[in-house]
N, C-alpha and C positions, 0 to 999 in steps of 0.2 A: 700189111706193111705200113709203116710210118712213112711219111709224107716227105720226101726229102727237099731241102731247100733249092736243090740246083735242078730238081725235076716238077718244079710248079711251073704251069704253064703259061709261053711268056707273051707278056704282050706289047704293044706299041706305047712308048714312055708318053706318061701325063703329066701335067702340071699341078702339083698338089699345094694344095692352101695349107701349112704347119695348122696341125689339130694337136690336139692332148690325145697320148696314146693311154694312159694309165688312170687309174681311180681308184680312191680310197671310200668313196660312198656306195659301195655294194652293201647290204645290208648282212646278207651272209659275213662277208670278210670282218667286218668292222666288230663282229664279235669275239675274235681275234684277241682284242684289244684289253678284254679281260686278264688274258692269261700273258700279257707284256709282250704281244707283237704288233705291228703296224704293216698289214698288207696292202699291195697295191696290188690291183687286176687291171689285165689288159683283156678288150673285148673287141675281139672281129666280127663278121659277118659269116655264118658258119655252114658251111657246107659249101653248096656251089651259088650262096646269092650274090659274092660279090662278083661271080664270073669265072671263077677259077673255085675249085673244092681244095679246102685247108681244116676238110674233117677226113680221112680218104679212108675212114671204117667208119663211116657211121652209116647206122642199119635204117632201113625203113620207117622205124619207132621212134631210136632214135630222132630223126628229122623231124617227124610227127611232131615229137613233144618236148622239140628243144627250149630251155629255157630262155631263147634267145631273144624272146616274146615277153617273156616273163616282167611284172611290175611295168616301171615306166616305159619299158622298149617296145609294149604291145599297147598302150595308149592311141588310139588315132583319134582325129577331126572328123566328123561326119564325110564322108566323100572320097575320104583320103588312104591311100595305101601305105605310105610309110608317114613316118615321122623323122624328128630329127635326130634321134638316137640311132634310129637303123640306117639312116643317111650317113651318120660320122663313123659309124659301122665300116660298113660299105669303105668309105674314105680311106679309114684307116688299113684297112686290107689292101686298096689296093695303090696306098703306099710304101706299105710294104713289098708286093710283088712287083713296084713300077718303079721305085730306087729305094734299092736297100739299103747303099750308103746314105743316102738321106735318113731313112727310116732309123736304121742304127743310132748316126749320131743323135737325134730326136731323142732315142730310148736310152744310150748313154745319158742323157743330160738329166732326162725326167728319173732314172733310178739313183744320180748323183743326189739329185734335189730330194729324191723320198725319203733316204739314208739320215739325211740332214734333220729332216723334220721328223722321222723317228729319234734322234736322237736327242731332242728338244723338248719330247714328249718324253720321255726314258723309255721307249720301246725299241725291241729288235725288230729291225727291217724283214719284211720279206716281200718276195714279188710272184706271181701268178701268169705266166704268159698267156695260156690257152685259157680265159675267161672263157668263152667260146666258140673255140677252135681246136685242135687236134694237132699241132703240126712238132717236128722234131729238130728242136731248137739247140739241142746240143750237137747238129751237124751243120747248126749257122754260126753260133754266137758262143761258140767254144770262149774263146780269148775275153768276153763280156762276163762271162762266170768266172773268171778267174780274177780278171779286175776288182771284180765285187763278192771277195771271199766270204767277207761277213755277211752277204744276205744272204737268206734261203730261200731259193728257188723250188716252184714245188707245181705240181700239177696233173689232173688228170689223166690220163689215156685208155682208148679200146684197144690197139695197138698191142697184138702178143707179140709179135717179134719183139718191136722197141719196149715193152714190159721185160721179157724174159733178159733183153740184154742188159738191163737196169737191176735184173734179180741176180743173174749169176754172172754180170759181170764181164772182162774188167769196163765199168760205166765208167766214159769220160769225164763227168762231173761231180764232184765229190757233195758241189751245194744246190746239188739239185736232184728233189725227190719226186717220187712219181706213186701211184696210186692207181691199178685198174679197178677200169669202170668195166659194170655187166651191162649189157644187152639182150633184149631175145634172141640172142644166135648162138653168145658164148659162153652158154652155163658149165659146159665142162670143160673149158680154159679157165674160168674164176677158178671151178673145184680143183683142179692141176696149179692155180696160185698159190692158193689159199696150203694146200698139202706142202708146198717148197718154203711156205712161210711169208708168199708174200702177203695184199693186202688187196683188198677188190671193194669197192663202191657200188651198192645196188640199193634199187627206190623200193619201199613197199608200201601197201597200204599203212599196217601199223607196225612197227620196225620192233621185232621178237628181239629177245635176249640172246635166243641160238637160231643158225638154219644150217640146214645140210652139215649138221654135224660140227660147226665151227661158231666161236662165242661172237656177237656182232653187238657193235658197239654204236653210239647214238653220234652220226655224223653229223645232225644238226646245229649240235651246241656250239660247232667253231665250225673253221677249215681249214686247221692248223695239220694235214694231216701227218705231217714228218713228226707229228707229236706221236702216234697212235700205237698202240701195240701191233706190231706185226705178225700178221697171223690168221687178223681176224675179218670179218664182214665190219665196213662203214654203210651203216643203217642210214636212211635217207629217206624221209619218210614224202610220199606221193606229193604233187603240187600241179595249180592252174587246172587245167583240162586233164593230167592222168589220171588225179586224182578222183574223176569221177567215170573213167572208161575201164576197159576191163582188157586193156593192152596187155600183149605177154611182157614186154619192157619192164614192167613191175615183177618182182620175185615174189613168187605163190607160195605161202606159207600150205604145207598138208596138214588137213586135219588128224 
């Protein structure tokens, strides 16, 4: 089940220093930009490190081999356990769960601002909540998506229920799309997507033309995926440490 915003677990209100919630320098996103959009991602602390879990299906593997480590986030100092990426991580998660009206108005003002600077560049806006995270944003921020009809909201999930309710509907959000992701648990929830015509996101070693039967397309080149054909695998091809363990998390081409 998806994560619902009134059942994250609460805790005693903190004093948060205003951070920047959003970034347009993920390397992934910024390829984007080819194809005339301008995304911003947003990146929490994922699973349970900010203190509270805001992935609440993510598997074993997943955890293992989140990319939340990934490039500069997994950089440390001799000695040191975090950095300052997974520090503003952190931060920002648990501004979120420690006032949300704070947090909202913050994310109102930075998706205002994005809009703008897209459109200065001539690109279409779009935004990325769950950078990563997991969590079910169209039970918070309803009235936030409607404000900002012209961007496209888009992202992730492991999540079958909140998948299926996004497949068949009626989904509250019209500009916001979603994309599952495979895991080693749920091979035959992708298969049961992928037959209704959704669209599943799985890593492999070397990302094949077809798997199980369904054409799968090169999710690297962007992550625009509201672009994608519906229907099919987004190929992703292995990275950091999966790429060289022998995880079920990766989808096993048969010989």
């Amino acid at each position: 089940m998806p994560t619902p915003m009134s059942n994250l677990a609460a805790h005693p209100p903190m004093k948060h220093r205003m951070l920047k919630l959003l970034t347009t320098s993920n390397p992934k996103i910024q390829k984007g930009v080819k194809r005339g959009y301008l995304t911003a991602i947003q990146h929490f602390a994922p699973s349970k490190l900010s203190g509270t879990n805001v992935c609440s299906d993510a598997t074993p593997e997943c955890i293992r081999y989140c990319l939340n480590k990934a490039g500069r986030g997994g950089i440390y100092k001799k000695g040191e356990t975090t950095n300052r990426i997974q520090e503003a991580r952190v931060k920002r998660t648990r501004l979120f769960l420690d006032d949300f009206l704070l947090y909202k108005a913050q994310l109102t003002k930075e998706i205002a601002s994005h809009v703008k600077k897209a459109e200065k560049l001539g690109l279409d806006p779009c935004v990325r909540l769950n950078g990563t995270s997991d969590l079910a944003w169209e039970e918070g921020l309803g009235a936030m998506f409607w404000r900002f009809q012209d961007v496209m909201f888009y992202d992730y999930t492991k999540s079958f229920d909140r998948y299926m309710s996004f497949l068949n509907g009626p989904w509250p959000i019209q500009n916001y799309y979603l994309t599952f992701s495979r895991s080693e648990l749920n091979h035959d929830q992708c298969l049961e997507i992928l037959n209704m015509g959704g669209s599943v996101a799985a890593v492999f070693d070397d990302v094949p033309p077809y798997f199980c039967g369904y054409p799968v397309i090169n999710g690297d080149t962007d992550d625009l995926r509201f672009l994608d054909t519906p229907g099919y695998w987004v190929g992703l091809k292995a990275k950091g440490k999966l790429k060289q363990s022998d995880s079920p998390f990766k989808a096993e081409i048969q010989a």
